[in-house]
N, C-alpha and C positions, 0 to 999 in steps of 0.2 A: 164089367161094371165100371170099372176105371174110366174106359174107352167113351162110356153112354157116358159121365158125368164131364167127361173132355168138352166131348161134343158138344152139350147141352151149354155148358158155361161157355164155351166159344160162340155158338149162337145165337145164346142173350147178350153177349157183349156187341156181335157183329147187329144185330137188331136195334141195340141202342145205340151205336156209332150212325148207323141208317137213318134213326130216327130225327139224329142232328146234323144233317150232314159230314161226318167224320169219316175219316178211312178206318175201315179194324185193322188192314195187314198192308203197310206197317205203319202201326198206330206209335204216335208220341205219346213218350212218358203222362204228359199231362193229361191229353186224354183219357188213361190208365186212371188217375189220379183225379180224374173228376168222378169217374165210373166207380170210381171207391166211396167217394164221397155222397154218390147217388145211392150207393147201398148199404152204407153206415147205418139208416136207421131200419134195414127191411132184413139185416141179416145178425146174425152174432159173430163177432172176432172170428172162432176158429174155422167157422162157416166161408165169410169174406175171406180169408187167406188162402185158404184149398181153392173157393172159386178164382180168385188172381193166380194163383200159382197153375188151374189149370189152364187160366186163358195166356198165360205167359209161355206154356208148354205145346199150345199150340201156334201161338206165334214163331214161336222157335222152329218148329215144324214147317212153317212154311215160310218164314225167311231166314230164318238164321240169327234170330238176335231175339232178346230177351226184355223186352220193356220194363217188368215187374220186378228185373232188378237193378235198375236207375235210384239212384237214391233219391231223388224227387219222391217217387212214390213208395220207397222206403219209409220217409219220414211221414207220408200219409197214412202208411199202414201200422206206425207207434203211434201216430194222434190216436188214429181212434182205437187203439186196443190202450192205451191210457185214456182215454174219455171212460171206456169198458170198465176200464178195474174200479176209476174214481166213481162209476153210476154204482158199481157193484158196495162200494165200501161204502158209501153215504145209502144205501137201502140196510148191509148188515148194520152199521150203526143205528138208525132210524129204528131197527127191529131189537134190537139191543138196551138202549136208552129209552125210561119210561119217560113222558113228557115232562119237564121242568116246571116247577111251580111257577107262579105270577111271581115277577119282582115287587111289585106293590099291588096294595089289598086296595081296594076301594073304597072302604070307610075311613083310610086315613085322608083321603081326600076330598070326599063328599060329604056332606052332613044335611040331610032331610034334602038330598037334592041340589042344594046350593054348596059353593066352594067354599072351603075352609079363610079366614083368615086369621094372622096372625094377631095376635094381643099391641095395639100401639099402629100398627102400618096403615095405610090409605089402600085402597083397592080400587081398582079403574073399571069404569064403565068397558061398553065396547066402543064408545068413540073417542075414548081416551082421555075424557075427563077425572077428576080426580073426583072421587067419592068424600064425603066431610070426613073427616077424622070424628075417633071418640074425642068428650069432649075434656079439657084438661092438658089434652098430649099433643106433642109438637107432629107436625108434618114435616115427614120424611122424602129426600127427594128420591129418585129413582128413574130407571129408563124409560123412553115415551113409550107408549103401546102403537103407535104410530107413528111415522118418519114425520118429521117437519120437512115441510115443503118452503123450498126456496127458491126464489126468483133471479136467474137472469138479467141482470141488468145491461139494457144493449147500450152499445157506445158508437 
């Protein structure tokens, strides 16, 4: 059974190296290392790692040397089994934690539809005009609702 899973992962590797012009035997690290990255999203961790380790065991086999443990594709094969654990733990969380309430309620902000203001302040159009004041109480200054545009003056 070993033997038929050797095989089979050596021949989807040598099929994709085909596919891109690449040599499978002997294949550089990187392209190892892209091939991981092509399978990151169609396999799970312990799956991806027995198929590298078998295709590594057969590269060994027929040259002599071991791609799969270059630390190049080392450090390819901790990404994505840390990408794994952090999908896995933001799903138990997610399944864990009941949704968070609203930070603010929307009646403290709307009132029959229109925006609240406060007792004394001016309240701006949308073109940035200042709305009258109640009447008795001073006008408050405040940031524009729009950038003042300024000219250039060429010399």
């Amino acid at each position: 059974m070993a033997v038929l899973g050797k095989t089979r992962s050596w021949e989807a590797f040598s099929a994709w190296c085909d596919e891109r012009g690449l040599t499978a035997a002997p294949a550089n690290p990187w392209t190892l290392a892209a091939y991981i990255r092509v399978l990151e999203g169609t396999m799970r961790f312990d799956a991806l790692k027995r198929h590298i380790d078998q295709v590594g065991q057969m590269h060994f086999e027929k040259r002599r040397t071991r791609p799969d443990r270059e630390p190049s594709v080392q450090r390819v094969l901790d990404a994505v089994r840390r990408r794994e654990e952090a999908k896995k733990r933001a799903q138990k969380q997610a399944k864990e934690k009941p949704p968070a309430p609203p930070l603010f309620r929307a009646e403290d902000f709307l009132e029959d539809g229109k925006a609240k203001t406060s007792k004394g302040k001016t309240t701006r159009t949308r073109r940035g005009k200042a709305a009258k004041p109640e009447a008795g109480k001073k006008k408050s200054k405040s940031l524009r609702a729009t950038p003042k545009l300024v000219r250039r003056k060429r010399v």
